[in-house]
N, C-alpha and C positions, 0 to 999 in steps of 0.2 A: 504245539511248541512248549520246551519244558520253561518256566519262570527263569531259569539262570540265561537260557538262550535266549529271550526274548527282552531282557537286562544287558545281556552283553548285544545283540542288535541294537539297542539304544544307544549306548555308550561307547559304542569302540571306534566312532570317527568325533570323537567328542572333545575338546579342551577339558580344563579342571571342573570335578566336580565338588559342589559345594555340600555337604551333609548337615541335614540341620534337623536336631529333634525340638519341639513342640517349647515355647516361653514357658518359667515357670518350671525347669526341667527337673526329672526325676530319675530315677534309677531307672528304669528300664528305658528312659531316651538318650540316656549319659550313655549307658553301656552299650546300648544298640548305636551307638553312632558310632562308636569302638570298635566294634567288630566289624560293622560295615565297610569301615576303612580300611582295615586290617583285610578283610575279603576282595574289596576296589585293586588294594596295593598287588594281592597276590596274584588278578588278572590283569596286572597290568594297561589299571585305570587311574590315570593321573588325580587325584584327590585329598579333599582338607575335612575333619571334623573343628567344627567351631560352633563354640553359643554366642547367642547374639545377644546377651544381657548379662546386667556383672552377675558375679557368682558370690550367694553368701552362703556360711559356715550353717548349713540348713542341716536337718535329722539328710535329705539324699548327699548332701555333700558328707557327713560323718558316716555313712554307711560306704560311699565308694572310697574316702580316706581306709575305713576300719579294716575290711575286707579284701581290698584290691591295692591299697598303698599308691592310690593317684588322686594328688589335687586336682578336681577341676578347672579352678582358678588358671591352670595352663591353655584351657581351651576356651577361656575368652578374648572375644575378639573386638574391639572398639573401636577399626576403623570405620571411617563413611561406608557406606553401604551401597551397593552398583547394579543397575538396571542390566548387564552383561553376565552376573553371577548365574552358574548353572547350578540349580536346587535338587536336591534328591533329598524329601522329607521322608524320617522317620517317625513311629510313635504318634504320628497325628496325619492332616491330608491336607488342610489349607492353611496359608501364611500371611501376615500382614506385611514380611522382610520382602526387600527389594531382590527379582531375579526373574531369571525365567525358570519355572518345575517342569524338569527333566520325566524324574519318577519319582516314586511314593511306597513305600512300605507300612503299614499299619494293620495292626488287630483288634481296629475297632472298625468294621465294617460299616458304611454308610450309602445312602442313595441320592447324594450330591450331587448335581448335575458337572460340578466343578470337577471331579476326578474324570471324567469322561475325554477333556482335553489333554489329560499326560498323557504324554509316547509311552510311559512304563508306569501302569499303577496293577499291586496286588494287595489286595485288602482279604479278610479271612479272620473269624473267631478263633485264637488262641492263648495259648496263657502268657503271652509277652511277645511285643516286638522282636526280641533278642532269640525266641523259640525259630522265628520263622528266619529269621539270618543264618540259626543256626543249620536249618535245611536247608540255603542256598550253599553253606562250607558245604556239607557232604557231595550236594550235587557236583560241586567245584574240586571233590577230592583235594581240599583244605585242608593242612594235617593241623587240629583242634590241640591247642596247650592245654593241661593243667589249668590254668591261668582263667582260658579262658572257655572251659569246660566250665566251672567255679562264675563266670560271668553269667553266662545261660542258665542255670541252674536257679544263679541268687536270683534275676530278673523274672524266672516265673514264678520263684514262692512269692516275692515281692509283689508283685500283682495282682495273687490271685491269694493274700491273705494265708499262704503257705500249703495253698493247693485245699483251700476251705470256703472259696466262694464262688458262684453260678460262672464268673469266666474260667474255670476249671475246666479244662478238655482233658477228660479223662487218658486218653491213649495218648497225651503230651507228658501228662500227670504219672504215669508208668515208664516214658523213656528218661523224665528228670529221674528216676531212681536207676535205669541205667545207668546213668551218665555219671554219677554219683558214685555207684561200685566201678566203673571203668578208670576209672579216673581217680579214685583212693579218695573222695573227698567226703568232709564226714556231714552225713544227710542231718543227722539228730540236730545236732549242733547250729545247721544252717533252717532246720525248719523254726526251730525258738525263735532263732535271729530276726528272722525274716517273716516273722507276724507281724516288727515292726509297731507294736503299740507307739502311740501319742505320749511324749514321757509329758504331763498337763501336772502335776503337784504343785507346782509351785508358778507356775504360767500364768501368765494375768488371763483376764477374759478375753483382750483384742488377739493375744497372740493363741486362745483356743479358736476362734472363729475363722481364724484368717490360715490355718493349716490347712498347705497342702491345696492353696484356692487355683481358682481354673477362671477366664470370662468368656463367656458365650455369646456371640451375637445371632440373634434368630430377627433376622429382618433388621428389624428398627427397634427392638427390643433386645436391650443388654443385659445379662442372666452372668450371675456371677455363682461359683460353686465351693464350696472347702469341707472338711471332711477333719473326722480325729477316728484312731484308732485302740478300741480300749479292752481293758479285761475287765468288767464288772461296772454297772452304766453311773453313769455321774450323780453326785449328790442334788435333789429336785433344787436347793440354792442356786446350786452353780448353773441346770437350765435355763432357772427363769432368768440369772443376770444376761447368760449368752444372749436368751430372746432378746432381750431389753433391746442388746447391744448389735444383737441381727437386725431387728425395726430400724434403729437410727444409724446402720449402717445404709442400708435399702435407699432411705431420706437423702444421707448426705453424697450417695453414690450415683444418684440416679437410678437406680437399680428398679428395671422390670419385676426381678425376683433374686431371692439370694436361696440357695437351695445350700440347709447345712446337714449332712448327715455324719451321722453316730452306727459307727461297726462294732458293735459289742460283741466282742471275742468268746467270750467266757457261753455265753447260751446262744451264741450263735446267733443274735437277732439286729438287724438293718434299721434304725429310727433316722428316718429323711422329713425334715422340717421344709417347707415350701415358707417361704417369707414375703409379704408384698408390704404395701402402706399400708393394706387393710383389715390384713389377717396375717395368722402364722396356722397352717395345717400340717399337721404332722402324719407320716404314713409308718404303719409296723410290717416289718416282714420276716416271717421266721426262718431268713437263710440269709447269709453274706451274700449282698448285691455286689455288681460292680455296678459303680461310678461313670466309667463310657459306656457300656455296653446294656448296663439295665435302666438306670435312673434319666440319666440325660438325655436320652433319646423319648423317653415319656414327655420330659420336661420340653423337647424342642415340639413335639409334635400341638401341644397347649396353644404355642405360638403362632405356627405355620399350615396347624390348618384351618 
């Protein structure tokens, strides 16, 4: 059975569903809850996108303002939160929000025993949440706007570094340059865009360490994760303040581990700092990791086995 029929099996004797990308949200869980909806609406599946924490004026909220001319700020939602709420997670696979998980979309593949209990989970390496949405429109003979040809597009350079790091799937990597001439939209232009450097000149040290953070639970152990994105690697000053300031974050956070890495654009090279009370290790790797797919899952297995 194809993914879209086995989606609409789940959901077509269902009340509203509730769309929720990943705390912390980012471009490709904004937009993938976007299209998702936009997809729900068109099979005529009663459904809401909303986030579940306020929305600040972050580098994702100024790229879906710049690009797509939408505040997110409209898709937050502050009321109480309801043990009755139907969940269809995007962009991640477990929640801390009140509900029952219906289904699951994600491209970060995992062997959770937790996804085994959705009615609808498909999980799969690709270069964006928003790639694999965009293969349930086709299947659904979805007629794809401009608009939001332009969403799919920006969500896989966005993720994968502008189609330059290891979550690159190459034959997705050749249909974004499809979708691109089908659709008039100018590829140049959105590859620069969407490497998405860390703009840090002028950023204090709390606000470099704290981009773009993630918290992890593995067990009984909380892993906290943030990340910058650069063209030519930091001044050795500005390192050692960040270490300083990763150790007595670790201290004041309780923190297992803080894992901070450095994508350094320019040579291509991955610096993932491991942070505890007792050390700071740092790893090199000569290609753009990703973050879910390569690093974290190193980090969780430390943990859990």
């Amino acid at each position: 059975m194809s993914n879209l029929k086995s989606l609409m099996q789940v959901l077509k004797c269902q009340k509203k569903v509730t769309i929720l990308g990943h705390d912390n949200i980012d471009v490709d869980a904004f937009i993938s809850g976007i299209l998702l909806s936009n997809l729900l609406s068109f099979l005529k599946i009663e459904n809401e996108f909303i986030i579940l924490e306020e929305v600040h004026e972050s580098e994702t909220y100024n790229i879906v303002k710049e690009l797509f001319g939408i505040d997110m700020k409209a898709y937050a939602f502050s009321k109480e939160e309801s043990e009755d709420r139907l969940l269809f997670l995007e962009d991640h696979y477990k929640t801390e929000h009140k509900g029952k998980v219906l289904c699951c979309l994600d491209h970060h593949p995992t062997n959770d025993e937790i996804v085994k209990g959705y009615p609808f989970y498909y999980s799969r390496l690709s270069c964006s949440t928003s790639y694999m949405v965009y293969e349930l429109m086709v299947e659904a003979k979805y007629e794809i706007s401009k608009q939001e040809a332009k969403m799919i597009l920006v969500c896989m350079m966005v993720d994968t570094v502008s189609f330059r790091s290891l979550k690159t799937v190459t034959k997705e990597a050749i249909e974004g340059r499809h979708i691109a001439e089908k659709y008039d939209l100018n590829y140049d232009y959105l590859e620069k865009y969407c490497m998405c450097l860390t703009k840090i000149a002028g950023d204090s040290i709390n606000s470099i360490i704290n981009n773009g953070y993630k918290y992890y639970n593995y067990g009984k152990n909380r892993v906290k994760s943030s990340y910058i994105q650069i063209y030519g690697m930091l001044e050795e000053e500005k390192i050692k303040a960040c270490m300083q300031a990763l150790i007595e974050g670790v201290k004041s956070e309780n923190l297992s581990m803080w894992v901070f890495i450095i994508f350094e654009c320019k040579t291509l090279i991955t610096y993932e700092y491991r942070i505890t009370k007792d050390k700071v290790e740092v790893f090199k790797k000569n290609k753009i990791l990703s973050r879910g797919t390569n690093i974290m899952p190193e980090i969780e297995k430390l943990f859990t086995q």
